[in-house]
C-alpha positions, 0 to 999 in steps of 0.5 A, a space after each residue: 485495481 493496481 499500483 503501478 510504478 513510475 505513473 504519469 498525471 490522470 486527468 479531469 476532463 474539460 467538460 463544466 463540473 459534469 457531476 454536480 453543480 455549474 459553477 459559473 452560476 456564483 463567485 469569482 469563479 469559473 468552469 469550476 476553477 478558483 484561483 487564489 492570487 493570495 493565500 487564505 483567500 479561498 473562503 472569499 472565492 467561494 462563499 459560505 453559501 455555495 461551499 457545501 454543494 460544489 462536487 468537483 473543483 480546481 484549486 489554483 494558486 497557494 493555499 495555507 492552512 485556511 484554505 485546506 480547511 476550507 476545502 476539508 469542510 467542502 469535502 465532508 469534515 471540520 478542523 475537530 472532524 466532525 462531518 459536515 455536509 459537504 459534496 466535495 468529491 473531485 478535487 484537482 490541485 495539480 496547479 495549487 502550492 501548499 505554503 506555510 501559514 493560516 490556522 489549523 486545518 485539523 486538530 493541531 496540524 499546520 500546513 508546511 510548504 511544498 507538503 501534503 500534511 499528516 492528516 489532511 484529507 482525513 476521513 473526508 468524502 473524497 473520490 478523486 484528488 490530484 496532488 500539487 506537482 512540486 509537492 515534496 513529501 506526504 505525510 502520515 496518515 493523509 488519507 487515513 479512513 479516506 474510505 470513498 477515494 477509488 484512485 490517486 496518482 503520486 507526483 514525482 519526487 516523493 520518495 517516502 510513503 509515510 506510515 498509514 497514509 492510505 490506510 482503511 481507504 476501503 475503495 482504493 483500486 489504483 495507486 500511481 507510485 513514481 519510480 522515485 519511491 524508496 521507502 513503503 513506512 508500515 500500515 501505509 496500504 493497510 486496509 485497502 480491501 478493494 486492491 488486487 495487483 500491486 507493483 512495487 518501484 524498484 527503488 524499495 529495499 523493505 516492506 514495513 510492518 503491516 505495509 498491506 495488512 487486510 487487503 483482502 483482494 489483494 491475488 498478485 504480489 511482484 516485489 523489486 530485486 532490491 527488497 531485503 526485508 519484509 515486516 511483520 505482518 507486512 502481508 497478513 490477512 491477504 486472504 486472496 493472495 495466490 502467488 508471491 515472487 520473494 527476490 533472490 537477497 532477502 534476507 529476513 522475512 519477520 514475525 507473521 508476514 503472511 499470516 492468513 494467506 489462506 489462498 497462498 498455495 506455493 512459495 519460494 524461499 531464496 538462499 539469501 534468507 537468514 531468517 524467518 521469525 515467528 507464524 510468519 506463513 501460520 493459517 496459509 491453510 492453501 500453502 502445499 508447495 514451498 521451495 528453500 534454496 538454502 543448502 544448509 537448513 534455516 533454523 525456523 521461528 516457532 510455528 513457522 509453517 503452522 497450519 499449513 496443507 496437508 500433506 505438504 511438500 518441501 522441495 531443497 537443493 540436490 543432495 540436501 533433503 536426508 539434512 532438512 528432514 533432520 531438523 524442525 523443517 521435519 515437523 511440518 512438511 510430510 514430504 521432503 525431497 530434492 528437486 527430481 526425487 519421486 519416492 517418499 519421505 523415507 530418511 534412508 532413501 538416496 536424495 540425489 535427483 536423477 535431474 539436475 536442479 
């Protein structure tokens, strides 16, 4: 599974609800399409009596918080949350305008034009969902516990992921993000356990706290130029990280960020880094290679590189290694040495490589 930048529309496919019911049997629909002409009219479009065994669905038209509701109880969950027995799985509302209007559609959340509100898929059973086109935000926690949603693609001109808006989405393998995307809030891919690659939009200047917290398939990071800061535990847990590219104009890498990288084996640290807080690469028990770029060593947070590979290898610029293995850099790396240098840790031999770096 992956995240790519810059995403074009999936889509459904014209064959007749091929995973479940036909829906041109009953109502004022067809081919598995329901179009509204008035808002709050989707319970008279679908009666009560088909709502719970419809699989696959094309809404058309706006839909305020009456209709969201509905199509929440269709998909598995009423306005308190509670489950219901509905089979809604594949939902297309590529064609639908979210409006104002109607009541709650869960807990206290009222639907807000051209928004995908906080909440509004909550835990329900969906597997597939294609968003309205002109939507222009997506709220918190959209898709929050949505643990059966496989993909989804973002519409152009979102520019916010909002905070846990996919977290604990356990079977999430693609994510579709436009290049329009600047900000990535914290938690909002917490939990994806089934993602492997990711690849984040040029536009993003920080990785938020817990941004990817447990994605636990998670083997392949390539984060933009612009990236400046990464959060707190921003990748902690990404038990199947292998390798990670830190952009040169980094400059804070926060408290734990990737605590539990237990397959993460080499990193390099560009010379833009002005600070590395507290265990941020603690229990990365693979972690054998690291490479600062920094002239002048960094002063560490504490435990930093705790419990890291041992032996371990600390590689710094040319003629810079006798002042790294002077300061607390010293307690963690059994060898440190410039780029080209062959012999040991000793602190009197000549760390000048016979190669230039």
């Amino acid at each position: 599974g992956c995240i790519y930048g810059g995403g074009v529309n999936g889509a459904f496919g014209d064959e007749t609800n091929a995973i479940g019911k036909d829906l041109r049997v009953k109502g004022d629909y067809s081919n598995g399409v329901v179009t509204l002409q008035e808002a709050g009219t989707l319970a008279s479009l679908i009666p009560e009596s088909d709502k719970y065994s419809i699989t696959k669905l094309k809404v058309v038209g706006p839909l305020n918080g009456d209709d969201i509701r509905y199509l929440r109880e269709m998909a598995g969950r009423d306005v308190n949350g509670n489950e219901t027995t509905g089979s809604l799985i594949d939902l297309d509302m590529s064609e639908a305008t979210i409006v104002e209007g109607g009541e709650a559609y869960f807990a206290s959340y009222f639907t807000t034009n051209n928004k995908v509100g906080e909440d509004m898929f909550y835990e329900t059973h969906i597997e597939k969902i294609l968003l309205p086109e002109n939507i222009t935000e997506i709220g918190s926690s959209a898709f929050y516990g949505c643990s059966s949603l496989t993909n989804i693609t973002i519409p152009k001109g979102i520019t916010k992921i909002a905070s846990s808006i996919f977290r604990d989405c356990s079977a999430l393998t693609s994510i579709i993000l436009p290049n329009e995307v600047t900000e990535i809030v914290s938690s909002a891919f917490y939990g994806c356990s089934s993602l492997t690659n990711i690849t984040i939009p040029n536009g993003v200047t920080k990785i938020s706290d817990h941004t990817f917290y447990g994605c636990t398939s998670l083997a392949h990071i390539i984060l933009p130029d612009g990236v400046t800061e990464i959060g707190g535990f921003a990748f902690g847990a990404c038990s199947s990280l292998t390798e990670i590219n830190i952009p040169d104009g980094v400059t804070i890498i926060n408290n734990f960020t990737f605590l539990s990288c237990s397959s993460l084996k080499s990193i390099i640290l560009p010379s833009t880094i002005t600070s590395i807080g507290k265990a941020a690469f603690d229990y990365c028990s693979s972690l054998s290679e690291v490479t600062s770029k920094a002239t002048t060593p960094l002063a560490l947070g504490t435990d930093v590189f705790l419990r890291i590979a041992s032996p371990a290898t600390l590689y710094v610029p040319t003629g810079c290694a006798n002042t790294y293995k002077a300061t607390d850099w010293a307690n963690y790396f059994s060898v440190i040495k410039a780029e080209g240098e062959t012999e040991s840790n000793d602190a009197n031999i000549n760390d000048i490589p016979t190669e230039e770096w």
